[in-house]
N, C-alpha and C positions, 0 to 999 in steps of 0.2 A: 760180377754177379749183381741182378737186381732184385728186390722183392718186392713184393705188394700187400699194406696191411687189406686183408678182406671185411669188410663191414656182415655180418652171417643177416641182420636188420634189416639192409637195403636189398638183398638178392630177392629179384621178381621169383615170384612163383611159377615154377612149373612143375608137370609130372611127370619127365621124362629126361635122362641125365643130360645126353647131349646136344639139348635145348638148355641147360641152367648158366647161368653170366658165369658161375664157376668155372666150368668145362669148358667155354668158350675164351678163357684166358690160354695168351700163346707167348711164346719166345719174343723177343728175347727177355721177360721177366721169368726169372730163375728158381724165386721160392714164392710161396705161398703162406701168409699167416691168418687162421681164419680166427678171426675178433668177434667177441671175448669169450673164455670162458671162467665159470665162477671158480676162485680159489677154494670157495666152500662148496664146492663140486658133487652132487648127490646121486652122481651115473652110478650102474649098477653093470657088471660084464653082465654081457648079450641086450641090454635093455632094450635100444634099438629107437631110442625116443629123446625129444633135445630136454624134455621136462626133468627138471633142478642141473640143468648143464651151464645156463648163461648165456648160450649160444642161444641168437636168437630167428634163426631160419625158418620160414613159413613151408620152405620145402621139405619135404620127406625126408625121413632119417636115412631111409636107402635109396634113394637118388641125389643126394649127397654123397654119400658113401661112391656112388655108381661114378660121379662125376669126379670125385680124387681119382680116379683110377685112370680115367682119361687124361688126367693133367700128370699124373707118373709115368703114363707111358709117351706124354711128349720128353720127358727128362725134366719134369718142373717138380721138386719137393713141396711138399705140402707139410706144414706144421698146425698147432692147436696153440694159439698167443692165449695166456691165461694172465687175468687181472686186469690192467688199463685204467683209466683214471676212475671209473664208478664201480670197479670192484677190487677190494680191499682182500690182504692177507690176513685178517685177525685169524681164522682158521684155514689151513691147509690139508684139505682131503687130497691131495698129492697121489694116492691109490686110488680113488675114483675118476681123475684127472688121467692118469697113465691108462685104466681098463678103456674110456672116453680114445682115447688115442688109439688104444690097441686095437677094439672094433670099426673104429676109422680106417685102418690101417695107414695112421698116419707117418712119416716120416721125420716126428720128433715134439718138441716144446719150447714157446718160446714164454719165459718170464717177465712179464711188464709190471716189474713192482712199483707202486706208486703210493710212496705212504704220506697220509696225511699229516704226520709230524715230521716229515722230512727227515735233516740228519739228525733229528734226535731217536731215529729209529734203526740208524745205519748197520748197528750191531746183526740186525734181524737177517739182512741180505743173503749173504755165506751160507748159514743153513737152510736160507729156499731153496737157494741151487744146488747145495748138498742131498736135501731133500729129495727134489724132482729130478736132479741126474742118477739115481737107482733105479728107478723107472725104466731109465731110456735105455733101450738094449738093444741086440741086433742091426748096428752102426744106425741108431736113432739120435736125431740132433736134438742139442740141447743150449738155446739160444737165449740171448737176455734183450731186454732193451731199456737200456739207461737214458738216467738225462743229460741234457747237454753237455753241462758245466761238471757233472756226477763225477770227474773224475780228477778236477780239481781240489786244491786245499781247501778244507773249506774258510769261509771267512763269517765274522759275526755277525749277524742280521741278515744274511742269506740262507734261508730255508732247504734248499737242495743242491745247493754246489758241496761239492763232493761227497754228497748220498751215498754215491756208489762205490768209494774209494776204500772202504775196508773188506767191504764183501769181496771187489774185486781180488784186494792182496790176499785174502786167505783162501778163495775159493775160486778165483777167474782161472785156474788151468783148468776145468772142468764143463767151461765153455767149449762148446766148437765155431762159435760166434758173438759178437757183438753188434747191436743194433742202436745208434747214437741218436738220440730225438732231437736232432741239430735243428728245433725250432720255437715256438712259443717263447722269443726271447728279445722281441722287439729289433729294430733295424741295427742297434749297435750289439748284437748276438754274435761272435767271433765264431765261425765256423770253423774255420783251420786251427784254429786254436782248442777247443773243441776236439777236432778230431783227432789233432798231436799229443792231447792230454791220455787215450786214452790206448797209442799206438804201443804203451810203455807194458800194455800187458800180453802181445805178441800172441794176439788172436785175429783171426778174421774179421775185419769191421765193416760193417753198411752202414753209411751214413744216412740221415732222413732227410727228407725233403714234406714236407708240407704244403699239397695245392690248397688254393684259395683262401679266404680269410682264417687266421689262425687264433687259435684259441684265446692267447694272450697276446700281447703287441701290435708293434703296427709292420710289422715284415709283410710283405708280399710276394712271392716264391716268383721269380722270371725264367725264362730259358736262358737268359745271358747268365743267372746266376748258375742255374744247373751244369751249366756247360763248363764254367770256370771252376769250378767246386772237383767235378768230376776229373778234371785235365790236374789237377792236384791228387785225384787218389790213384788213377792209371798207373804211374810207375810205383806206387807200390803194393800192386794188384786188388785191392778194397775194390767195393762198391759201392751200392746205394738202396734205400728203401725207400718207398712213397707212402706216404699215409693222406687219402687212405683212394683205397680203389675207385669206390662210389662219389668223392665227394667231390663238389662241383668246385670251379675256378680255371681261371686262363692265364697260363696254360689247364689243363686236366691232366689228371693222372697218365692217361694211354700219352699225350705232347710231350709231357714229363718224363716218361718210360723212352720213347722215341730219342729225345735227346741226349737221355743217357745212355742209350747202345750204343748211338754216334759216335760221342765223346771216349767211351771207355773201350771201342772196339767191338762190339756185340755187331748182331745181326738182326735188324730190325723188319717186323712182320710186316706187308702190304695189307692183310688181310681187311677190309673193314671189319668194326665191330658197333654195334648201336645197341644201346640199352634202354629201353624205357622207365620214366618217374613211375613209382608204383600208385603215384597219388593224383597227378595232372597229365600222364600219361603222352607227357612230352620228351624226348630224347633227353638222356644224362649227359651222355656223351658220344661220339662218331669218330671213331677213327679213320682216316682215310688213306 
């Protein structure tokens, strides 16, 4: 399985669905997380408008909508990633978050908690995902994305290594997945190690992959590493996520995607695809 986070910020404008960079994602990327929405979420059912959602899409609320429909009917799930690094859990509207989904008709949630006092807030974890899996109904997924090291012990003067490690034991069977941010952690960042730490909670895991310059560190995301990573999770079925869709580096996202279907067995699309900068109106990226 692959996913792809989607940036809702960088999708070109159009008016029409199956012209939107959404609609025209294909196989073999398997889920879809469209980034971000606010945990303090002020949707209203029917509202029909991305105003107090977070989401920030210049496209219409229903041609959006029109365009998940096209990516359900290739067999690609589409989720609502809520939170990520600039927005915060202090409040949890959890019920305008779910009705956001419901008019989407999307197919689940994914949890990017990201708190700014790190494990001093580890406590909090468990009942997000208590919270937001009530919600989810009618076989609706209900996914997290952790940090790297989150499921580690934690150690003194490490801010986020093991974050995630009590929410997980009291609340991770309530996952249908986990999503590893196996990045922002400089060149000596143990991926495998990482990934083994968090194999202990016997959920579905995508590991991340990060193109281009990364937030923190000095990593560089390669295809030799893609490939090596991926050849470690195949036998025991995992995957992988890219964050994020839109963002530039070489490899890109779609190179990135491509070697992981390779690697893990998948079936990779011929299709070209070309996006244009919405601001210098030069090619993002080309698949070819």
């Amino acid at each position: 399985m692959i996913g792809v986070y989607f940036e809702s910020w960088a999708c070109p404008w159009t008016d029409k669905a199956e012209e939107c960079a959404l609609a025209k994602i294909d196989k073999p990327i398997d889920v879809v997380f469209l980034s971000f929405v606010h945990p303090d979420c002020k949707y209203k059912k029917s509202q029909g408008t991305w105003a107090g959602t977070g989401l920030d899409f210049s496209v219409d609320f229903q041609v959006i909508r029109q365009a998940i429909q096209i990516l359900k009917k290739k067999g690609i799930k589409v989720l609502l990633a809520v939170g990520g690094a600039s927005y915060s859990f202090d409040v949890f509207n959890h019920k305008a978050v779910a009705e956001l989904m419901y008019d989407l008709e999307l197919d689940g949630m994914d949890i990017d908690w990201e708190p700014v006092k790190g494990i001093a807030d580890a406590a909090k974890f468990g009942p997000i995902l208590e919270q937001a899996k009530q919600y989810c109904v009618s076989g609706q997924l209900l996914t997290a994305a952790v940090f790297g090291y989150g499921a580690l012990p934690p150690q003194q003067g490490d801010l986020y290594r093991g974050v995630n490690l009590e929410g997980l034991k009291s609340h991770g069977h309530l996952l249908d997945m986990i999503n590893i941010m196996a990045y922002d952690g400089g060149k000596q960042f143990d991926v495998i190690q990482s990934y083994t730490s968090y194999q202990q909670f016997k959920r579905k895991i995508l590991l991340g992959f990060q193109v281009g310059t990364q937030g923190w560190g000095d990593a560089y995301l390669s295809l030799d590493d893609v490939k090596k990573t991926c050849s470690h999770l195949k036998p025991f079925g995992d995957g992988c996520f890219v964050w994020a869709y839109f963002k530039e580096g070489k490899p890109n996202c779609v190179e990135v995607v491509k070697q992981a279907a390779e690697t893990l067995g998948g079936t990779v699309t011929e299709k070209p695809v070309t996006f244009q900068c919405l601001h210098c109106n030069k090619p993002l990226f080309i698949s070819k």
